[in-house]
N, C-alpha and C positions, 0 to 999 in steps of 0.2 A: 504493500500500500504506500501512495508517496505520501510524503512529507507536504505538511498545506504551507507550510514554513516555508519549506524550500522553493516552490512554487510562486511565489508571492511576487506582483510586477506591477507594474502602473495601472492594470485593470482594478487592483482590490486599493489602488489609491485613487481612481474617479472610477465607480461602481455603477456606473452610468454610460460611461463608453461602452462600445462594440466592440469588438476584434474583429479586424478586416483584413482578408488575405490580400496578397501584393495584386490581384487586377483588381479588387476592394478599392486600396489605398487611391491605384489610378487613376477609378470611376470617381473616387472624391475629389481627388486632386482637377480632376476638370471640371467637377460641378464647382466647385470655389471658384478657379480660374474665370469661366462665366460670369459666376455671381461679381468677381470684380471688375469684369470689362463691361457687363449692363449696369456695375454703380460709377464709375467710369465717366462713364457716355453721362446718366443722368445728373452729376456734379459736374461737368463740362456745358452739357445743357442751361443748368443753375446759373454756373459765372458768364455766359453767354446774354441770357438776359439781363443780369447786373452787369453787364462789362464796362458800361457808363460809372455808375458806380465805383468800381473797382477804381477807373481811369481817375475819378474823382480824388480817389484815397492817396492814389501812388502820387497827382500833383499838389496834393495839398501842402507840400513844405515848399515848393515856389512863391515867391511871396506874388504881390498882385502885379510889381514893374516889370516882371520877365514875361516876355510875350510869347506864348505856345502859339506855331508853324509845325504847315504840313507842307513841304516840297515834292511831297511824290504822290503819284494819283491811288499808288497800290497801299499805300502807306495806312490808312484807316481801319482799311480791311485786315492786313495782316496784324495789325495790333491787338482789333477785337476778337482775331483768333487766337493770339498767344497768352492774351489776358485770360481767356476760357479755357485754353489746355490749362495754364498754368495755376488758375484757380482752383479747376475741378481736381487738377490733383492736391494741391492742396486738403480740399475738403472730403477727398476719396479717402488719402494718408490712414484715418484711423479707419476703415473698412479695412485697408491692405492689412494693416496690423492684427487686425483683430481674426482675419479667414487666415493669417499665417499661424497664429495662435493655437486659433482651433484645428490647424491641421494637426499641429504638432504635440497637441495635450494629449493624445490619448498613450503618447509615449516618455510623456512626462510624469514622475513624482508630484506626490501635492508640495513639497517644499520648491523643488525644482518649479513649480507652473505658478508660484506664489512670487517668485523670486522673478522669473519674465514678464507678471501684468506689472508688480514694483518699476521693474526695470524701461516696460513702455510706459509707464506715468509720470517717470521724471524725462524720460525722453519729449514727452507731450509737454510737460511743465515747460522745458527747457526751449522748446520751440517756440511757448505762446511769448515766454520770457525774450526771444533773441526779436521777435516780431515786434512785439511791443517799443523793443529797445533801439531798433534801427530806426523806428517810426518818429519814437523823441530825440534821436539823436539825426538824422538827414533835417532836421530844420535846423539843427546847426552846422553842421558838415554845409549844406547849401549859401549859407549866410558867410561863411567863413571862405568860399570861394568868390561868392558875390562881391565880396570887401577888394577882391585885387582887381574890380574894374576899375578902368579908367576915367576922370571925370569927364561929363556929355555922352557916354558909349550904353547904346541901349541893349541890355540881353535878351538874348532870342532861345527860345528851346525846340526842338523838334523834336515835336509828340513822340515818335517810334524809336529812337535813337535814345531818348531821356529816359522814355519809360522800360526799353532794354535794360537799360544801365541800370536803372533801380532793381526792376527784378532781377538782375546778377546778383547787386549788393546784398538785396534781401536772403537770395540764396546761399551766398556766401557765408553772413551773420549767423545763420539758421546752422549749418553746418561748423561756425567755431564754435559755435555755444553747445554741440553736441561732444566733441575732445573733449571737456571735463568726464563726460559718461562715461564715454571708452576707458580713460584712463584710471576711474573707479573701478570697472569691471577688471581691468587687468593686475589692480595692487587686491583686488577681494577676491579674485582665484588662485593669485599668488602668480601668473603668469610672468611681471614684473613687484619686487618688493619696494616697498613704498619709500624703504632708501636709498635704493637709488637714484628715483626722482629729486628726494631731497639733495641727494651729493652732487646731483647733475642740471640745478636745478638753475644753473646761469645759462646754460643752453637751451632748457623751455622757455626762457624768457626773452634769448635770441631768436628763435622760432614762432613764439606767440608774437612781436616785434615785428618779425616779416609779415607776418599774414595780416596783421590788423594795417600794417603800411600797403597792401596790396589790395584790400577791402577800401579803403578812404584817401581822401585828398590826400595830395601831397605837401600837408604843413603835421607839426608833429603834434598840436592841440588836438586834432583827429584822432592822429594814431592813438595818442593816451587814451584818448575819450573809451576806445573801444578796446585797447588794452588791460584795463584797469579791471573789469569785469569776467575778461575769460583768465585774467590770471585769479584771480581771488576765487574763481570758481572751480579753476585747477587746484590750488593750496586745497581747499576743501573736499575737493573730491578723492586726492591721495591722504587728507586725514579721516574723513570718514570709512573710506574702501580699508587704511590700516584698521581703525580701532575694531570694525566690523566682522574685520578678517580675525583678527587677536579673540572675536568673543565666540566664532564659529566652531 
């Protein structure tokens, strides 16, 4: 007779999952796949009809003397399409997360599947946080470019090219504010130990230095502006992932 001990797998830790043989797994794996390309479409749809909106959001740190132009006739149109891909993914993000999740819980641990929703809720925190922050920081970053006109020279922006650039920026912020994450995951699996960081830690801050100068103008009241936040969230993130790790 076996052992119920010995036996014992992620099934008797969600009691509620299936077991699905490998053309199972498959059959699921493309109903999710689906299920995320028709939610997809309908948040690409969503930012479509907002895309005015949107357009609204991304100029509002130009103040009212910079005059938005459109020199190209195609220009309009591909704006309101990049605005709606890049919205609806946006607003898809936590769909993708959540059918990646549930693919993969039924071979996960409850500790282990407790430790992943943790893990995408500071990633979500940390997103709305980098959004938030680029939003109150480009009225300064714009203002602080504005100052090196010349006196009598009128600024001009064009729509497609401006609002590019923003959505870079924003994408860019979105992604340093997420390297704190990583580098908590890596000092709390023991991957990297949290001393090393600390012994090496004049080269995170030569590296954090590059990226925040390659994200913002070129004056260094920028670079800080945006430095000061993913460093402080780095210190943090290798003190928490140590003490975390120390009580595991």
């Amino acid at each position: 007779m076996r052992d119920p001990v010995a036996t014992k797998g992620p099934q008797e830790e969600f009691p509620h999952e299936v077991q699905l043989t490998l053309f199972g797994h498959l059959k699921e794996l493309q109903r999710r796949l689906l299920l995320c390309l028709y939610a997809y479409v309908i948040c690409a749809v969503i930012c479509y009809i907002g895309s005015d909106t949107i357009y609204q959001f991304l100029m509002a740190p130009l103040p009212p003397e910079v005059v938005q132009k459109n020199r190209n006739l195609f220009h309009p149109f591909a704006l309101k399409m990049n605005l709606s891909l890049c919205g609806g993914l946006l607003l898809f993000l936590p769909v993708l997360t959540w059918h990646i999740y549930a693919f993969l819980r039924p071979a996960l641990k409850r500790k282990e599947g407790h430790f992943i929703q943790a893990f995408i809720t500071c990633s979500w925190l940390l997103l709305l946080i980098s959004l938030a922050f680029t939003y109150a920081a480009m009225r300064y970053i714009v203002a602080s470019m504005l100052s090196f006109t010349p006196a009598g020279v009128i600024n001009e922006a064009e729509i497609y090219p401006y609002a590019m650039d923003l959505l870079a920026i924003y994408t860019g912020f979105a992604l340093l504010f997420q390297v704190p994450l990583l580098v908590f995951l890596t000092v709390y699996q023991d991957f990297v130990p949290a001393a090393f960081y600390w012994r090496h830690r004049r080269f995170g801050i030569v590296i954090m230095l590059t990226l925040s100068a390659i994200f913002t103008p070129p004056d260094v009241l920028s670079q800080v502006v945006v430095f000061v936040p993913i460093y402080m969230l780095f210190e943090l993130a290798v003190l928490l992932g140590h003490l975390l790790a120390e009580r595991r």
